[in-house]
N, C-alpha and C positions, 0 to 999 in steps of 0.2 A: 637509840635503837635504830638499825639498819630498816631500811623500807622491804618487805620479802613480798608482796600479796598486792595485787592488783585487781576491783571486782567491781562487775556493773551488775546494777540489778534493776525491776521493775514491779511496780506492784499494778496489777489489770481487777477492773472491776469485775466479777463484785464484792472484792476483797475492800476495796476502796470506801470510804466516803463520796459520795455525789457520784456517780460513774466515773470518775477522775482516774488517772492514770499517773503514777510516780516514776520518775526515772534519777538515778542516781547512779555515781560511781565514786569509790576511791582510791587512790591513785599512790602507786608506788617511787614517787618521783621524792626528791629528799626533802626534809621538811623544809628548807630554806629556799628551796627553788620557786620564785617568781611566775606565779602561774594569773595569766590576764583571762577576763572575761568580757569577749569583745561581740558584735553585730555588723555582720557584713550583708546590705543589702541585697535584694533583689538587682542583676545587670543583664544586658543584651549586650553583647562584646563586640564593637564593630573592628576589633586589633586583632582579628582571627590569623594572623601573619608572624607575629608576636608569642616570644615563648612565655611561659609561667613558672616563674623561680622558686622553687621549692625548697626545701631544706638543703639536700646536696646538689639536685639535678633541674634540668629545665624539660616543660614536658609543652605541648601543643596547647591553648586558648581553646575553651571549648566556647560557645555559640551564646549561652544561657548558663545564669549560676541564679537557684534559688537563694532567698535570705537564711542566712543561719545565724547563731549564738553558740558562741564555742567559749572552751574552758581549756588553755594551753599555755606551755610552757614558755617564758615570752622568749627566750632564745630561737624559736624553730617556728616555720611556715605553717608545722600544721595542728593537730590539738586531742587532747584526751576522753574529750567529750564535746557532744554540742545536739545541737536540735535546727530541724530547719523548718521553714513555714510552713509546709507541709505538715506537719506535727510527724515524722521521723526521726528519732534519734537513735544514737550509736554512742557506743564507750569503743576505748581501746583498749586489746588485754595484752600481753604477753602470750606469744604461743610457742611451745617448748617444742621443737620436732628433730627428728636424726636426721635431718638434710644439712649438708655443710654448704655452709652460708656464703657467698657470693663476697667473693675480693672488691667486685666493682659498686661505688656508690650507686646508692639504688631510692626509692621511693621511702619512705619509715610509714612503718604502721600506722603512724600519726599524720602523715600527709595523707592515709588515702580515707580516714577521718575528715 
């Protein structure tokens, strides 16, 4: 079966058990695709000089990176989902628009996850 449906959802108390909050997503990536669940601490960057290699392009070191927990495809830089210590999370969706799409490599939706 081809992958078609991409969907993040969240359940907010007080729909919940205990006030808890649920966040999930899932993902239209092929069934065989190698997806890691990784933890990238809390850094203060002193390599502010230094680019940061992204899936296709290189962008500026920012100052400060909170910790996250991401869920990504291990080939690419950036990820499907994740949460960061803050208790913030994000999915990534597919978004369908009539803007024709940019010839030049650019950022992926999942880097900016």
């Amino acid at each position: 079966m081809e992958p078609f449906s991409c969907d993040t959802f969240v359940a907010l108390p007080p729909a919940t058990v205990d006030n808890r909050i649920i966040f999930g997503k899932n993902s239209d990536r092929l069934y065989d695709e190698v997806q890691e669940v990784v933890y990238f601490p809390a850094v203060v960057h002193d390599n502010l000089g230094e680019r940061l290699k992204c899936t296709y392009i290189e962008i500026d070191q920012v100052p400060e990176t909170y910790a996250v927990v991401l869920s990504r495809p291990a080939w690419l830089w950036g990820a499907e989902m994740g949460a960061n210590e803050h208790g913030v999370c994000i999915g990534n969706e597919a978004v369908w628009g009539r803007e024709e799409v940019c010839d030049e490599e650019a950022l992926l939706g999942m880097d900016l996850v």
